[in-house]
C-alpha positions as CSV (number, residue, x, y, z in Angstrom):
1,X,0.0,0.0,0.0
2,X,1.4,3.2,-1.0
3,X,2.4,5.6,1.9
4,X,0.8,9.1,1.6
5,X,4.1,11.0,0.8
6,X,4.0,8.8,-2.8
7,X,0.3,9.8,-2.9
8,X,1.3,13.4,-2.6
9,X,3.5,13.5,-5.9
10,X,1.3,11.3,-8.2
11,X,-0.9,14.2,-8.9
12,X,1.5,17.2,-9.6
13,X,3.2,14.6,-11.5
14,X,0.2,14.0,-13.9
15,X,-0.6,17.6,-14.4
16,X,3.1,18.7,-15.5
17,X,3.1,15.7,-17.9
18,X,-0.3,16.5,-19.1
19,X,0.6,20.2,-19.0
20,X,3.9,18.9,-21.0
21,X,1.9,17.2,-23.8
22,X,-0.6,19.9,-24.2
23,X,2.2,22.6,-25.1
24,X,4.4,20.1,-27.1
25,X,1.1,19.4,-29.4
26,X,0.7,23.3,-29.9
27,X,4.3,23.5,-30.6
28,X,4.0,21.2,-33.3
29,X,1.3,22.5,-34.6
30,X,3.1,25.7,-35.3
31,X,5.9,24.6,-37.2
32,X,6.2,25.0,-40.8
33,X,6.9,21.3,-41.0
34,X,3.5,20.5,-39.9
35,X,1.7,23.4,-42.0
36,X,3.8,21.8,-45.0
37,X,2.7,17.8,-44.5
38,X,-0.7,18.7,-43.7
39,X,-2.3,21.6,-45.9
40,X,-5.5,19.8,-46.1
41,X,-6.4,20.1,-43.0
42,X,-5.7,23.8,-42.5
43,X,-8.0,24.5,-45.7
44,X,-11.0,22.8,-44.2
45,X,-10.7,24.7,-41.0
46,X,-9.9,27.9,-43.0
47,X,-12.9,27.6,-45.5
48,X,-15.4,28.9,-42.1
49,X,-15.1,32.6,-42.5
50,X,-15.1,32.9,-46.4
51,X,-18.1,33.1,-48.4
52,X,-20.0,30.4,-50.0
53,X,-18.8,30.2,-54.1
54,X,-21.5,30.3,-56.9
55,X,-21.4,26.7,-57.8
56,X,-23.6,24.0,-60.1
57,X,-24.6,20.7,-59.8
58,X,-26.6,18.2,-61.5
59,X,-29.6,18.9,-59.5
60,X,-28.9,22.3,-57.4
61,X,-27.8,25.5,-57.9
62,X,-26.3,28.1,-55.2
63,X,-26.1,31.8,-56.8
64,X,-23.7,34.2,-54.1
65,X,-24.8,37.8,-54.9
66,X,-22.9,39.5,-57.5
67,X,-21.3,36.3,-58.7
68,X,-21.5,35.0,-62.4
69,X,-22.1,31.8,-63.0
70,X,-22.2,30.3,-66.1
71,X,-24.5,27.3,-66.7
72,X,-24.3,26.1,-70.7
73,X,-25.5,29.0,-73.1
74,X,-26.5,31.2,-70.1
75,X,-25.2,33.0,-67.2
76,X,-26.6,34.2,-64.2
77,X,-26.1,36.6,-61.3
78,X,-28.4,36.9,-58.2
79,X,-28.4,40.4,-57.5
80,X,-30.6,40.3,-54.0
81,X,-33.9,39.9,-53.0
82,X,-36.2,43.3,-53.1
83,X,-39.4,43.4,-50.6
84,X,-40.8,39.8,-51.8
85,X,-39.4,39.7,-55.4
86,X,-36.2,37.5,-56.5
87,X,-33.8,39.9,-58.6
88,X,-31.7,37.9,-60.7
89,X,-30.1,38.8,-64.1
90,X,-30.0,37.1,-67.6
91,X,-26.8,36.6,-69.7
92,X,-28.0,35.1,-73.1
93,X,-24.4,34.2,-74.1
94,X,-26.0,33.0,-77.9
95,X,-27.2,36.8,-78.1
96,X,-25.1,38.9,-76.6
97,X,-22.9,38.3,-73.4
98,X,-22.6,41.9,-72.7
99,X,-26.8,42.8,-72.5
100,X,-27.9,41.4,-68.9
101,X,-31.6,40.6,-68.9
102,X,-33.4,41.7,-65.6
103,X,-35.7,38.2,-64.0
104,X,-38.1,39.7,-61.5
105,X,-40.4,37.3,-59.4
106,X,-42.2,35.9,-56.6
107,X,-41.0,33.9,-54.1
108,X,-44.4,32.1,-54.3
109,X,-44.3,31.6,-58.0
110,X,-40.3,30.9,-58.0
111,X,-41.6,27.7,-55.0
112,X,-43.9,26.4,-58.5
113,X,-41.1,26.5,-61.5
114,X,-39.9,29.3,-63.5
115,X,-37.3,29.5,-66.6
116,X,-34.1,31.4,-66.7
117,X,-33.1,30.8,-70.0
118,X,-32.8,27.1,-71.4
119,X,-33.3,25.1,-68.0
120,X,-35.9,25.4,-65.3
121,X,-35.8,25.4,-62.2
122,X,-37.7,25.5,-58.2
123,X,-36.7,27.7,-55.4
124,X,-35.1,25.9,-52.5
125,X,-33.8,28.9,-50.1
126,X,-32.8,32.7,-50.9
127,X,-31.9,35.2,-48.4
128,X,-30.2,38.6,-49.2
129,X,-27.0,36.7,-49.9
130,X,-27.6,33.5,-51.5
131,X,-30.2,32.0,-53.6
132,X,-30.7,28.1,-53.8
133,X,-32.5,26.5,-57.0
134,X,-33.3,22.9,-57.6
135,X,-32.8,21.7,-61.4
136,X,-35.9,20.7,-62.6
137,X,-35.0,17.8,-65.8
């Protein structure tokens, strides 16, 4: 049975070791040696405080405002929501890529279907930022 003079040191021992490993872990962390094997890692952590990018899939669409996308023969940019309308502009790259094309509508009707140039689509979400479409096929 252990005599209370060894039970005295088993403690302060575990916290400096514990204390030990906690500041050698940060240490590592901040070399350049770790930054350079692991990059990944760093980007995912890195990607909270930056803006969602306009991207396309096969069945959804995210619009940031102010951001082109391009999506076959057309492109468009969601330029914010006004009062209870969508405002989203047309780029008819056939016609002329230069001359946008102003799309006003509901949020109601957007819910149903609506058709920004060659494809159709159903709102999913839009605040003042972002606007989500589904693809309809």
């Amino acid at each position: 049975m252990p005599s209370s003079e060894e039970k005295s040191w088993i403690a302060p021992l575990f916290f400096i070791t514990f204390l030990a490993i906690v500041v050698g872990v940060l240490y590592y962390i901040s070399t350049n040696y770790y930054k350079q094997r692991f990059p990944q890692g760093r980007e995912e952590f890195d990607y909270g405080g930056r803006p969602v990018q306009s991207t396309a899939t096969t069945d959804q669409v995210i619009l940031t405002k102010n951001e082109k996308l391009t999506l076959g023969r057309t492109c468009l940019v969601f330029k914010g929501t006004d009062k209870k309308m969508i405002l989203v502009d047309l780029y008819l790259l056939d016609l002329d890529p230069e001359q946008s094309y102003e799309k006003r509508f509901s949020k109601k009707a957007a819910k149903k279907e609506l058709l920004l140039g060659e494809r159709r689509y159903r709102l999913v979400s839009v605040n003042n930022q972002h606007l989500i479409l589904k693809t309809i096929h």
